[in-house]
Structure formats: C-alpha cells, structure tokens
C-alpha positions in Angstrom: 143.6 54.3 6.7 140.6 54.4 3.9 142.2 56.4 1.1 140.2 57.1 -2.0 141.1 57.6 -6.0 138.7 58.5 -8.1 136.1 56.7 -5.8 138.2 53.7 -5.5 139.0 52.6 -2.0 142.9 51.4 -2.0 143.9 47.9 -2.2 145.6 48.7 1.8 142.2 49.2 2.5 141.2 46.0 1.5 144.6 44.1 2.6 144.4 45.3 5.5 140.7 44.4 6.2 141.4 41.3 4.8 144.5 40.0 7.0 142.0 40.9 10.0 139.7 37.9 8.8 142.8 35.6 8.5 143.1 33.4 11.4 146.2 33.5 13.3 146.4 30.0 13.4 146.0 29.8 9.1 150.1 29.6 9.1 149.9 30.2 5.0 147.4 32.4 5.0 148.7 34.9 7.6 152.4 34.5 5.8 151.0 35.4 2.5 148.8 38.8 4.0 152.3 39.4 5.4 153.8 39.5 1.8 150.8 41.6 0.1 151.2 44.1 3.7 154.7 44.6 3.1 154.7 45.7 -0.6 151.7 47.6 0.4 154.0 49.7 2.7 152.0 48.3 6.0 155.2 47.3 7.5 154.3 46.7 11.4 151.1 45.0 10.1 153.2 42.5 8.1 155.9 42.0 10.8 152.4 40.6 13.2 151.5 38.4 10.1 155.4 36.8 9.7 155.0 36.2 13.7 151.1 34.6 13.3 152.8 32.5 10.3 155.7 31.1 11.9 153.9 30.4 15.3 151.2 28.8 14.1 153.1 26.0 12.3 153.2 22.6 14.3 156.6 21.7 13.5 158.3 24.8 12.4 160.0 23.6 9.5 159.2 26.5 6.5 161.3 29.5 7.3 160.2 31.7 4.8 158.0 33.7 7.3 161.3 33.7 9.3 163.4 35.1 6.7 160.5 38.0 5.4 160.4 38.9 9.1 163.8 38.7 9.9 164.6 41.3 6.5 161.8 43.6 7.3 162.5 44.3 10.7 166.2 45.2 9.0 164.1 47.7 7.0 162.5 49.0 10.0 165.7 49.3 11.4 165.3 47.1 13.9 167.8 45.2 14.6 168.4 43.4 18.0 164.8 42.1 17.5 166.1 40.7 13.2 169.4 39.7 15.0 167.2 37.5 17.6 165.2 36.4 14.4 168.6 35.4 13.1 169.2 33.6 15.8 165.8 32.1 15.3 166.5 30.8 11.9 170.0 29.3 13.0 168.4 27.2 15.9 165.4 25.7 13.7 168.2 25.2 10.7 170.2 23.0 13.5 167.2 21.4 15.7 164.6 20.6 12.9 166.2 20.5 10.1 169.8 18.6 11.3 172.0 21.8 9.9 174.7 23.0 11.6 177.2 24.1 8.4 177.3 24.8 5.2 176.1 28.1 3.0 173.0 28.2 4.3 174.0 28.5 8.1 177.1 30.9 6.9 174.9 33.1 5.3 172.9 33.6 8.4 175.6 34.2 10.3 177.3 36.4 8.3 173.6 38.6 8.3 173.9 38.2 12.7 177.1 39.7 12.4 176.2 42.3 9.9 173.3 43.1 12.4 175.2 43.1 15.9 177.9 45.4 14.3 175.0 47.8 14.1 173.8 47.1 17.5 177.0 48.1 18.4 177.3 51.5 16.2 173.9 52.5 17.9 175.3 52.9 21.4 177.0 55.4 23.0 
C-alpha cells in the first residue's frame, strides 16, 4: 500500500491512513474520505466510507453518500448490491423526504431498471 516517488509517500498513503482516524459515526467526514478514496482508485475502501456516512446520520435525509455508493458499486460492477442501493434511495426519497413522483424518483428508477436488466444478462 506505501508507494514511494522520489521519496514522496503517495497521497493513498495518506488517504487511506487518514479515513482510519475518521470515526464511523463523523457522517461528513467519513462521506468526504469516501470521495478523496474513490478518485484515489481505493474503490472497496470508499464503498465502507459511503456506508459509515449514510449510517451514521440521525435522520437520513442527505443522499449524496447514497448516490456516490450507489454509482460506485456500478463501477465495480456490482450491481444487485447498487440496485438494492437504488432501492435505498427510492424509499428515503418517499418516507423522509414525502416524494413519490417526479424526475427525481424517475431517474432512480430508470437507473434500477438499467441495473436489474444486467442482473438479468448475468445469469445463465
């Protein structure tokens, strides 16, 4: 993990050493490691961050940690775990936030059904 150019030690290094001193229960601070992780290329490290963020909110209103997470594990090419995150997002946009339509909700669906049609390509 400790890479070195011209006697520098990497900024992962540091990230990465530095998320570890981030309580789980710091919501903002564990979302924004998971930002700095992810352009850093330490994807599985971020997706733990996005999860510490959104779980550690009292009332989880702010889906950004949602969304990151929810894209990522796309990346990672994970996808019944982004669909459920999609599913996620729809529930809080209904129960916490009183929205059940409009482009905000259609938009997420459209991204579930984008995902389960690749659940479904994936099996035999």
């Amino acid at each position: 993990m400790l890479k070195k150019r011209r006697g520098v030690v990497s900024s992962a290094f540091f990230a990465f050493s530095g998320w570890r001193a981030i309580p789980t229960d710091d919501s903002k601070g564990q979302y924004e490691a998971g930002e700095r992780l992810k352009t850093l290329g330490e994807y599985e490290s971020a997706v733990i961050c996005y999860r510490n963020a959104f779980a550690a909110q009292e009332n989880p209103s702010d889906l950004s940690a949602l969304y990151s997470l929810a894209f990522l594990l796309v990346k990672l090419e994970q996808y019944g775990e982004a669909a459920e995150t999609w599913r996620q997002i729809l529930t809080v946009l209904e129960k916490d936030h009183g929205i059940s339509e409009g482009e905000t909700v259609e938009w997420a669906r459209r991204e579930l059904r984008a995902l389960e049609g690749k659940q479904t390509e994936e099996e035999p």
